[in-house]
N, C-alpha and C positions, 0 to 999 in steps of 0.2 A: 799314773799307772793306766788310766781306762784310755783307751784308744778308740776311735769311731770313726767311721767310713761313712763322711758328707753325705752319698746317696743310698745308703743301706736306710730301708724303713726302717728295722729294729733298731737302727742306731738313733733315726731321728723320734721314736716313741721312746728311748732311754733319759735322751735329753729333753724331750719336752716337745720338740717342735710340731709331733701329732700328738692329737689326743690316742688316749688309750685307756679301756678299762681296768684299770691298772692293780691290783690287789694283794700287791707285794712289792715293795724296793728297798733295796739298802745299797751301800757304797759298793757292791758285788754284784747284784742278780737284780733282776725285772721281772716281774709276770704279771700277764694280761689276758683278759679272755681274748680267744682268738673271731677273729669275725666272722669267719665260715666254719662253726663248731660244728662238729662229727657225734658227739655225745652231747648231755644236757649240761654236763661241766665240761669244757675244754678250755685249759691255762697254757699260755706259754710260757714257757721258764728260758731267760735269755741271758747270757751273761753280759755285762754293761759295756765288757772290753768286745771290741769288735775281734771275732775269732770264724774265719768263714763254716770252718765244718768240726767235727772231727777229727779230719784230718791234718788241719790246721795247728790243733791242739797240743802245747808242746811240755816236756815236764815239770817246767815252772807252772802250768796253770791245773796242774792237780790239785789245789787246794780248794782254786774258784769251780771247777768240775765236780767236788765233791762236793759244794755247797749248794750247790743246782738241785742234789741230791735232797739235801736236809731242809732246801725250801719247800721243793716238792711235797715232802712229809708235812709241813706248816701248811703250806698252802690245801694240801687233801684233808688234815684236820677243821682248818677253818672254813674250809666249804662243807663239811658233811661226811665225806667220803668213808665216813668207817666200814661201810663194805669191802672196800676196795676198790682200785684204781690201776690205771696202765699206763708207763712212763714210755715215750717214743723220742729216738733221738734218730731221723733219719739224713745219711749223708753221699753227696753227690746227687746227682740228677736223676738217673737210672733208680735210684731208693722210693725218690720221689720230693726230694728236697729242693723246694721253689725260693724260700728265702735265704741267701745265702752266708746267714749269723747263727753260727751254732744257735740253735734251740732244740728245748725240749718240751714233747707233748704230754701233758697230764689228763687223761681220759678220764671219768667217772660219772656217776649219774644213774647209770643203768647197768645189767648183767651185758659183759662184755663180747662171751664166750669164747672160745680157744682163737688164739693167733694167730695158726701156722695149718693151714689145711694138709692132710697129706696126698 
């Protein structure tokens, strides 16, 4: 089932061949702190199948998509996060999306304050 793209870095921290501070995997999902964190907690939550965006994402992988979800919730448990936290999944290039494997940003740590300026 899991597919991987040779030169995708989240493909080669899925399988091992970079290290990563890794603090969650199963047969589905990865997460790792990211190396240029934005907050004092920031995980990526990556699914194991090579998937490039969102867009990519098709209706068979609804299941693994919403498991991304209920890692999240584990993974902000196990770090602390009971204040609360911010999930980012950005896609395409214009969003601001550099690595090209669906992921997802898990912010916390600090007061994050509003999103969306008007």
């Amino acid at each position: 089932m899991t597919h991987h793209d040779p030169e995708c870095i989240f493909c080669k921290i899925v399988r091992g061949d970079l290290p990563g501070n890794i603090v969650y995997h199963d047969e589905q999902v990865t997460a790792f702190h990211d190396i240029n964190p934005i907050a004092p907690v920031h995980v990526l939550i990556v699914p194991n199948k090579h998937i490039p965006s969102v867009d990519g994402v098709e209706p068979a992988d609804e299941p693994l998509v919403g498991h991304m979800f209920t890692v999240a919730r584990q993974v902000a448990q196990t770090l602390g996060l009971s204040r609360g936290y911010r999930l980012i999944v950005n896609t395409g290039d214009h969003a601001g999306q550099v690595v090209f494997h669906l992921h997802m940003h898990l912010l916390g740590g600090r007061a994050l304050g509003p999103m969306l300026a008007r």
